[in-house]
C-alpha positions as CSV (number, residue, x, y, z in Angstrom):
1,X,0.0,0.0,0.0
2,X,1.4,3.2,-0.8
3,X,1.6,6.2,1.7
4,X,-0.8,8.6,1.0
5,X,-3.4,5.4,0.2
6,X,-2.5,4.4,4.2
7,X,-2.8,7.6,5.1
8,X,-6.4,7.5,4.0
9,X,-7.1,4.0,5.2
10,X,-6.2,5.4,8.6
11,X,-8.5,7.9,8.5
12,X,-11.0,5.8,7.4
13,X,-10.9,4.0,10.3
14,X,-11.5,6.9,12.6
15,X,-14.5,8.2,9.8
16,X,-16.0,4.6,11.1
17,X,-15.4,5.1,14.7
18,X,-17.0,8.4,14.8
19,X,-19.5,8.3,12.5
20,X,-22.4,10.3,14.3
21,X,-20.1,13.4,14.9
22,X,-18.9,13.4,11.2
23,X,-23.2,12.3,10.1
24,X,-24.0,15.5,12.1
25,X,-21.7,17.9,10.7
26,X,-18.7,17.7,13.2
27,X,-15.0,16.5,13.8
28,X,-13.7,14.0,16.6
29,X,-10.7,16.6,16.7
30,X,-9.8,19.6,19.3
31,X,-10.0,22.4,17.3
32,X,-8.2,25.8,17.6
33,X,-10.1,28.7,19.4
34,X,-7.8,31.3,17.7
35,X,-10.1,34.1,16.2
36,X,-9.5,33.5,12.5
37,X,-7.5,36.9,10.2
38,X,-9.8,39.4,8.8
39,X,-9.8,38.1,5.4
40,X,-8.2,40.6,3.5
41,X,-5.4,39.4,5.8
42,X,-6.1,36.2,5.1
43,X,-5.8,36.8,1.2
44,X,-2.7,38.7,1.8
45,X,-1.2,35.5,4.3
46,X,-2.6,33.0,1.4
47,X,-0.6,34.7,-1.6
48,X,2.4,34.9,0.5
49,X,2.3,31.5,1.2
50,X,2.2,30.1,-2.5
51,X,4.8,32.8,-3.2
52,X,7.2,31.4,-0.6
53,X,6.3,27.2,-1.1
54,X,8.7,25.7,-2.9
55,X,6.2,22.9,-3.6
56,X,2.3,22.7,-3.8
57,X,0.3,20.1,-3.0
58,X,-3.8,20.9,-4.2
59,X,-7.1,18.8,-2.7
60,X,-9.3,19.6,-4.8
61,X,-12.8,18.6,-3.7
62,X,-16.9,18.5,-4.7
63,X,-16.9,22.2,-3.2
64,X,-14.3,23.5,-5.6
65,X,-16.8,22.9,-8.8
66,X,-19.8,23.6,-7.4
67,X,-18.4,26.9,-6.8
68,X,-17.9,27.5,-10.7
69,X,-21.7,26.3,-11.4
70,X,-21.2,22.4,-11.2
71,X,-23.5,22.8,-9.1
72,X,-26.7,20.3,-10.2
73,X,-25.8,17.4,-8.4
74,X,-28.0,17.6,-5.4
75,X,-30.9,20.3,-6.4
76,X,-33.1,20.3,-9.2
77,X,-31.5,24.3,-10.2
78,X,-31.1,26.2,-12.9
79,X,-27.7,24.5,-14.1
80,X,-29.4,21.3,-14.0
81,X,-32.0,22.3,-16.1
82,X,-29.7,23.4,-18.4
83,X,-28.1,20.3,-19.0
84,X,-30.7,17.6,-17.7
85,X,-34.0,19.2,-18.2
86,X,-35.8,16.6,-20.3
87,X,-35.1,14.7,-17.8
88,X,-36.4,16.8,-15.1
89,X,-39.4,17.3,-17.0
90,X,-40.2,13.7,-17.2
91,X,-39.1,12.2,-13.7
92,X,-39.1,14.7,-11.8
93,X,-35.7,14.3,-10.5
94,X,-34.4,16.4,-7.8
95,X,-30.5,17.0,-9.2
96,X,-28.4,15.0,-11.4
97,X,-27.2,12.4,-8.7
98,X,-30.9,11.6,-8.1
99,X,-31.4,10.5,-11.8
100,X,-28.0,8.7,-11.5
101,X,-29.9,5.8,-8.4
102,X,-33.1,5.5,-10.5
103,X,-34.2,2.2,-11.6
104,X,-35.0,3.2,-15.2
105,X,-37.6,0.8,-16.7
106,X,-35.1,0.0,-19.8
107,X,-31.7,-0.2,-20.0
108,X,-31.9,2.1,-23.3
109,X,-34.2,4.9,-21.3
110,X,-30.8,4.6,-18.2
111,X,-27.7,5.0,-20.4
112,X,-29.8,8.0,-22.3
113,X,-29.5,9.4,-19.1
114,X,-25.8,7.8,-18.1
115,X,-24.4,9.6,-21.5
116,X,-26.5,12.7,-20.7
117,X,-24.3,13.1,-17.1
118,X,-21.2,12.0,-18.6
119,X,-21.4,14.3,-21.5
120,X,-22.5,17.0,-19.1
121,X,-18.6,16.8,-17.6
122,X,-17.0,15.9,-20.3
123,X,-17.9,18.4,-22.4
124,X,-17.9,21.4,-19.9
125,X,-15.2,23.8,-20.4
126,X,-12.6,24.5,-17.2
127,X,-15.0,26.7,-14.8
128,X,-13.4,30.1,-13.5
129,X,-12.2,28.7,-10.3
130,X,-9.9,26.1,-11.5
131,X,-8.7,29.0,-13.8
132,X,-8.2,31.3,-11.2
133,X,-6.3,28.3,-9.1
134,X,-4.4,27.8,-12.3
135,X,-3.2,31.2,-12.2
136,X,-2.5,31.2,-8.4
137,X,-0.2,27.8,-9.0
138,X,1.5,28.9,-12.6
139,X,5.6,28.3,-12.1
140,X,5.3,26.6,-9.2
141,X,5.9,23.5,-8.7
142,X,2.7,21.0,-8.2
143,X,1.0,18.2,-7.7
144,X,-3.3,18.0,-7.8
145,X,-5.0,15.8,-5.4
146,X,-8.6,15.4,-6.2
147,X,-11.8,13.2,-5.5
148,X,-13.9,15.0,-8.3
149,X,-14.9,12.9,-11.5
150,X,-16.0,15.6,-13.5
151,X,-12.5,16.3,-15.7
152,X,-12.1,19.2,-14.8
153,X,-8.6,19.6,-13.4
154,X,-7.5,17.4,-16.6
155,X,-8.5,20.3,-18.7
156,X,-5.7,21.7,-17.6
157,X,-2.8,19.7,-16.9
158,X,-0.8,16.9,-17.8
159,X,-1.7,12.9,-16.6
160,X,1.3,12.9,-14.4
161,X,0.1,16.0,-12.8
162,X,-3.0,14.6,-11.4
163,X,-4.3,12.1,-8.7
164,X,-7.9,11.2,-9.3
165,X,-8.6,8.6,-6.7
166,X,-12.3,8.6,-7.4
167,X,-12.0,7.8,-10.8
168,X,-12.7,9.7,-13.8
169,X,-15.9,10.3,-16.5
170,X,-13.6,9.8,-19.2
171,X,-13.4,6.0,-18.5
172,X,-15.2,2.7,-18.7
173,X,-14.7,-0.2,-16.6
174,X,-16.5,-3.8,-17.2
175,X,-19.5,-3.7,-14.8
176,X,-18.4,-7.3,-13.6
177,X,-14.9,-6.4,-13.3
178,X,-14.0,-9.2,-15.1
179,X,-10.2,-7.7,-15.9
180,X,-8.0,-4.8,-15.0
181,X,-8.8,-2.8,-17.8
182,X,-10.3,0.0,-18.9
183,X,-11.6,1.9,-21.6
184,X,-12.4,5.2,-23.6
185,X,-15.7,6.6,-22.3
186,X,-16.1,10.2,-24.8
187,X,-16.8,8.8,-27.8
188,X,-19.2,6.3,-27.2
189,X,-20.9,8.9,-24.9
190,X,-20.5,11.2,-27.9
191,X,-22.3,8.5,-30.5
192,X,-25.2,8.0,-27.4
193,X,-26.1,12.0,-27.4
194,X,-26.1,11.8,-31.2
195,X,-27.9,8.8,-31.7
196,X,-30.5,9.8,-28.3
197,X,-31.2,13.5,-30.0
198,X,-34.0,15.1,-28.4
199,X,-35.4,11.8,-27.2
200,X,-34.1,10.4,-23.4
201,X,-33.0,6.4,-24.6
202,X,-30.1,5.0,-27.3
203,X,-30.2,2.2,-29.2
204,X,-30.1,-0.9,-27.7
205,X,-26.6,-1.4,-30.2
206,X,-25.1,1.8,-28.8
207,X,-24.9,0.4,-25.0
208,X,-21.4,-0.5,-24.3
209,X,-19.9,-3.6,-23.5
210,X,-17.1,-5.4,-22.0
211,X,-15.3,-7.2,-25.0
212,X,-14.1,-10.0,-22.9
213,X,-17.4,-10.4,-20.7
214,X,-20.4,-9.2,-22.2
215,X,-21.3,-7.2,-19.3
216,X,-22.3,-3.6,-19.6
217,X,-19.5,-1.1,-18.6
218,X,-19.4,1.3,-16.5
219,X,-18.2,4.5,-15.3
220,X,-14.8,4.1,-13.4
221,X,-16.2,5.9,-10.9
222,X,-16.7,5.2,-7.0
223,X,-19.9,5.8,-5.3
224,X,-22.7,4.4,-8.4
225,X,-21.6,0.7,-8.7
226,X,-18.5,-2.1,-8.7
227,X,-15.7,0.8,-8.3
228,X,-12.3,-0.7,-9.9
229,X,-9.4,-0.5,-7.8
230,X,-7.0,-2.0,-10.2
231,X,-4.0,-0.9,-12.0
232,X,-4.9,2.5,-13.0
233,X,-6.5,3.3,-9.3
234,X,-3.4,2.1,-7.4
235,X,-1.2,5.1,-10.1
236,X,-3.5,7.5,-9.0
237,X,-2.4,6.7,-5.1
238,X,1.2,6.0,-6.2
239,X,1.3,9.7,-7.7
240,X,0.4,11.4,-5.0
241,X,2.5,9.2,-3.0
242,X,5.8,9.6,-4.9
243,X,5.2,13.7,-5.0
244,X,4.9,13.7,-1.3
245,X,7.9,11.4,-0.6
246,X,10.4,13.6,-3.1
247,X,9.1,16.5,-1.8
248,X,8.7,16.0,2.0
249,X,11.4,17.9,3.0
250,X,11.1,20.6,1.3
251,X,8.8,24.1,1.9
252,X,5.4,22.8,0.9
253,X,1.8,24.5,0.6
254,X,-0.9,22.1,1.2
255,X,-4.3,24.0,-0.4
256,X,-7.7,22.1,0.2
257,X,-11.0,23.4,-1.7
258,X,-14.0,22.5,-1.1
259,X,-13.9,19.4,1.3
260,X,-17.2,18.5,3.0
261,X,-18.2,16.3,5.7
262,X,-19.2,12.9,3.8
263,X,-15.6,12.9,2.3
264,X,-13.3,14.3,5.2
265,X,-10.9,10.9,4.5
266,X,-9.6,11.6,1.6
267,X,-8.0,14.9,1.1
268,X,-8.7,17.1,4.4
269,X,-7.7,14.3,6.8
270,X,-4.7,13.4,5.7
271,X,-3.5,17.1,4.9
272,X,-3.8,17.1,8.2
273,X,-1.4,14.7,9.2
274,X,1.1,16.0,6.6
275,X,1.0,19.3,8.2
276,X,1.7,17.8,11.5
277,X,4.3,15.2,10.6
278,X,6.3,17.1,7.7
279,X,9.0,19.6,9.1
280,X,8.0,22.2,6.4
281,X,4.2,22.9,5.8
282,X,1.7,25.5,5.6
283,X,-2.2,24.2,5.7
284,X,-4.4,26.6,4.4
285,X,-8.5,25.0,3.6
286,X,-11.2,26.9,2.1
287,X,-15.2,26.2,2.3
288,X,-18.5,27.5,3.5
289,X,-19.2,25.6,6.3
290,X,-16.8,24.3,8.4
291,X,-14.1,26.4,10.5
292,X,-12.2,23.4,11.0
293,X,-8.3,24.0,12.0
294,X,-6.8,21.1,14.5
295,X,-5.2,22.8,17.8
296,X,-2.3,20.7,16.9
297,X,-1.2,22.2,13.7
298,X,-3.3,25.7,14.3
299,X,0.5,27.7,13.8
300,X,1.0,25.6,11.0
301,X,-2.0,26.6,8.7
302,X,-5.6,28.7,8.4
303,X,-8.9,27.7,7.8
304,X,-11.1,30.5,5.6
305,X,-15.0,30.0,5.8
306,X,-15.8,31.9,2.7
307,X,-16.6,31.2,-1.4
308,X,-14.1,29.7,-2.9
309,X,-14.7,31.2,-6.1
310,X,-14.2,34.5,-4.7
311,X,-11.4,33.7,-2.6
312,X,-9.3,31.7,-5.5
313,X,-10.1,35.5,-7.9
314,X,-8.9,37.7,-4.8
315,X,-5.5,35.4,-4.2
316,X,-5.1,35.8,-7.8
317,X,-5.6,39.4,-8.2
318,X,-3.6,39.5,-5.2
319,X,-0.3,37.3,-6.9
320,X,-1.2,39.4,-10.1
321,X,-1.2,42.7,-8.4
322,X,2.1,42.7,-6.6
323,X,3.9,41.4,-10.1
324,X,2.6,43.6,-11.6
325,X,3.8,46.5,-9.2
326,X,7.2,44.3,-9.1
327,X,7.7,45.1,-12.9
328,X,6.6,48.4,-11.9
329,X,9.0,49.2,-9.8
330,X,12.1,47.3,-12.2
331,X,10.9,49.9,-14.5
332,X,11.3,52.3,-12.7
333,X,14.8,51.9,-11.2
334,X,16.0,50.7,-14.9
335,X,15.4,54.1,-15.9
């Protein structure tokens, strides 16, 4: 098992033990009482701290796109009427994940809506925050850490730059899990939107199957069905892994987005630990909600209750603005 993939099994463990404080909201940790920066303060001590990281580590979590308008998972809004609204009209669903557990009457009438969600992502351009964040990272160096399955961080970078340990839209498994492969989901989604038009079922031809089984496939994706955790899952935990153990010793920014409490495990957790166990690190975690900062590593990192849209534009008009009066000031002293 690879670090960071033991560093979430641990914190699994403790997700099980304490279930009914995390199911209500909470943390089994002390947390700090210190009253929190203003937050152009915090801004300010954000910027500094990806200016002075040598290294970057990125969570990137549900919260992160629902702040750009991926936001039609849970509520029947207007973003998913926008992209699921034939649906809506005809089920009644209350947000895409809701049309994702139905039991469609036909397998044809369930991959209309399948391709529909995967097209949805797949399609999407990069939304402003993960623009923003790309800005905010651009020359350092980084690694992304993320649960979401919507693309959207591979929009941007390389293969190598990226852990998705959830999975990703772009791929099909075999249903059965009858091998360790997997295979090109976007253009048999793209043929299924095609070939489904205005209607809400494909062909019958246009399912896809496992070539060695029979078996539908699936989405690799956890959380819907037989999740695999083959070859391609254990890269995803030995990327992460590898970045962390190169760059352990070095000045690192750990930067979570958007981490809520049904997920706590995977990113915010064991960011946690880092912080705590690594000689070098700064913790800094953004969301809505929660104001949650461990006593134990409360000098070592800030928690900001606030949009993360708008805090990932102020960071980078923050970075932006002090190059830019940087240059200024070169100018200036060339002449």
């Amino acid at each position: 098992m690879s670090l960071y993939e033991n560093l979430v099994t641990q914190t699994q463990m403790n997700y099980s033990r304490y279930y009914s404080l995390y199911a209500a909201g909470k943390t089994p940790y002390e947390l700090s009482k210190k009253e929190p920066l203003p937050y152009k303060e915090q801004i300010q001590n954000f910027a500094q701290q990806v200016k002075d990281a040598q290294c970057i580590i990125v969570g990137g979590a549900s919260g992160l796109s629902a702040a750009g308008g991926g936001d039609f998972y849970y509520e029947d809004n207007a973003s998913y009427r926008k992209y699921f609204g034939k649906f809506a009209e005809k089920y009644g669903f209350n947000g895409a994940f809701a049309g994702m557990m139905h039991q469609f009457d036909t397998r044809e009438e369930h991959w209309g809506y399948l391709a529909t969600f995967l097209h949805t992502t797949q399609t999407a351009e990069a939304r402003k925050p993960y623009l923003d964040l790309d800005a905010i990272i651009k020359g350092k160096d980084f690694h992304i850490l993320t649960t979401n399955q919507d693309t959207q961080f591979m929009k941007l970078y390389e293969e190598e730059q990226v852990s998705e340990i959830q999975g990703d839209h772009r791929f099909f498994q075999c249903s059965k899990q009858c091998c360790d492969e997997t295979w090109d989901a976007v253009k048999p989604v793209e043929e299924m939107i095609a070939a489904m038009g205005e209607g809400t079922k494909v062909p019958s031809e246009l399912i896809p199957r496992c070539p060695h089984c029979g078996a539908e496939m699936f989405p690799w994706v956890r959380g819907y069905g037989n999740f695999l955790q083959g070859t391609k899952y254990d890269r995803q935990y030995q990327k992460i892994s590898d970045y962390v153990q190169t760059h352990g010793k070095e000045k690192m920014l750990l930067i979570e987005l958007g981490v809520g409490r049904m997920t706590p495990m995977f990113i915010q957790e064991p960011f946690w630990n880092l912080t705590l166990s690594l000689p070098d690190v700064y913790y800094i975690g953004v969301n809505d909600k929660y104001a949650f900062l461990p006593q134990q590593i409360e000098d070592k990192g800030m928690i900001m209750v606030s949009n993360i849209a708008d805090v990932l534009a102020d960071v980078r008009k923050e970075i932006e603005s002090e190059k830019t009066d940087y240059s200024r000031k070169t100018v200036t002293m060339g002449k």
